[in-house]
C-alpha positions, 0 to 999 in steps of 0.5 A: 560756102565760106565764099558766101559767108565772107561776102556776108560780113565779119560778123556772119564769119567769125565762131563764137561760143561761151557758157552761160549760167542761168540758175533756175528759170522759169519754165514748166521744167521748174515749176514746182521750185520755189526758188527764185527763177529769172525769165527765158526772155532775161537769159536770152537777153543777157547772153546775146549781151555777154555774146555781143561783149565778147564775154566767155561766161555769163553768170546771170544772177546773184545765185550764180556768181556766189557759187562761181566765186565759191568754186574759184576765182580762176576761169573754168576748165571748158573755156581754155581746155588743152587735153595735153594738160588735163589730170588724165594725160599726166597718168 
């Protein structure tokens, strides 16, 4: 298997992740919202994007990058986190 996967390219080969935040979208889920929604079809778009830049957090529209920037300006726990240094390890 990782013989094949090698011979496909470096792009097939390499694991990569990140998280996206999408705030409302619209699908039936929210329908009864009335917030503001962004397509599906702009999600996808925007994450292969932040996929293709490499990036770790897509934060989609305004909504979303007013509360990251309200929560804290350092990147979130998930994207680099180490259980010898959480709260719990350190009780």
């Amino acid at each position: 298997m990782a013989d094949q996967l090698a011979a496909d390219g470096p792009a097939r080969a390499r694991n990569t992740s990140g998280g996206v935040h999408a705030g409302p979208v619209d699908t039936d889920m929210a329908k009864d919202l009335t917030l503001p929604k962004v397509t599906p079809m702009d999600i996808a778009r925007q994450a292969l994007r932040g996929l293709e830049a490499e990036q770790d957090e897509v934060l989609s529209v305004d909504w979303t990058r007013q509360v990251k920037a309200g929560l804290s300006a350092e990147p979130g726990i998930y994207l680099d986190y180490d259980p010898e240094r959480s709260p719990a390890a350190a009780r």
